[in-house]
Residue, then its C-alpha position, 0 to 999 in steps of 0.5 A: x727342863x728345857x724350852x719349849x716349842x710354841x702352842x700354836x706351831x703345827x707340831x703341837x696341834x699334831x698332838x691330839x693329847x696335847x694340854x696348854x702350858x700355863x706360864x709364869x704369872x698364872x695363878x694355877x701355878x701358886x696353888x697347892x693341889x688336891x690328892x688323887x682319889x680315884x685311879x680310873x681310866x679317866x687319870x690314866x688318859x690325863x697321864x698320857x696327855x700330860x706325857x705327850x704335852x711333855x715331850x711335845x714341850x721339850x721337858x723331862x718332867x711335867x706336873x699338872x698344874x703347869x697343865x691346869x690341873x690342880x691335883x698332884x700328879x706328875x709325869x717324869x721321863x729322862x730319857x729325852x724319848x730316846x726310849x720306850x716305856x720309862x715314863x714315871x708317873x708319880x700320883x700323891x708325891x710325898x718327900x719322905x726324907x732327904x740327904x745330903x746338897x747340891x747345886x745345879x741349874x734348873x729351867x722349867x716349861x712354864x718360865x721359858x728360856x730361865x735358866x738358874x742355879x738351885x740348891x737342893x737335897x742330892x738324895x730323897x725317899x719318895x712315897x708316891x701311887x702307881x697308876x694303878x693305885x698301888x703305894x711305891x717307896x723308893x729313894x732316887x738321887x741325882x738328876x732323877x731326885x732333883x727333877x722330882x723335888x723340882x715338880x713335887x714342888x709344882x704341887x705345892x705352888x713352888x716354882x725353882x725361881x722361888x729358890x733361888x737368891x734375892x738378888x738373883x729373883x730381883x735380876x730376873x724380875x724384868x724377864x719375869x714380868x715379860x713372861x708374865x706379860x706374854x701368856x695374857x697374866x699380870x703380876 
């Protein structure tokens, strides 16, 4: 959840699987995702692109409507590339239960340079598919469990601005129309 590198930069076209980063104001933003069906080498090749277009972006998570893409996948790393192979796909995310709140700040690639507080549960229980098609439970917590609430949200056509106070969306309304402005989008 940081900012990100602009699309037309030299670094970016170096990234063969690189996708464009829909931004706010973006309609592919707002609507749910269907589920995957198919787990093939087709979505395999998709996860690798929406992982570079992730680290190339700066972020440490990345779901495919930001990417265009409305099915529910999405690409997790914490790392920050510091290490290889902790790329998390997560394929049909499904929040099974919760506990517990915290507050910490949030940005996302696709509303760059917003920065705001967001509650949200401190713990989770997740059900989602390997890339093999495989079922996995597990509970994550922390910067892991909110990182994945944060893009399981993208799924849904949640974006962390939607979280956020009244009159703190109401402050962010200039900033956001700008956005909006910039990737050709208007509100």
């Amino acid at each position: 959840m940081a900012e990100r590198t602009g699309e037309g930069s030299p670094r970016m076209r170096a990234y063969a699987g690189y996708k464009k980063i829909y931004r706010y104001g973006s309609p592919v933003l707002r609507q749910k995702t269907e589920p995957v069906t198919v787990f093939d080498d087709e979505l395999r090749a998709f996860l690798e692109s929406m992982a570079e277009t992730m680290y190339v972006s700066n972020g440490i998570g990345l779901a495919a409507p930001q990417v265009g893409v409305l099915r529910r996948i999405m690409v997790i790393d914490m790392s920050f590339g510091e290490e290889v192979d902790t790329i998390l796909a997560m394929v049909n995310p499904e929040i099974l239960g919760s506990e517990g709140e915290c507050t910490l700040e949030e940005g996302c690639i696709s509303i760059p340079g917003v920065f705001e507080e967001v509650v949200r549960p401190e713990r989770i229980r997740v059900r989602y598919h390997d890339l093999n098609g495989e079922t996995v439970e597990t509970d994550a917590d922390g910067l892991l469990a909110r990182v994945m609430q944060h893009e399981i949200d993208h799924l849904e056509g949640v974006l962390f601005v939607d979280r956020i106070g009244a009159a703190k969306r109401a402050l962010l309304a200039k900033t956001l129309r700008e956005i909006a402005e910039e990737s050709g989008e208007e509100l």
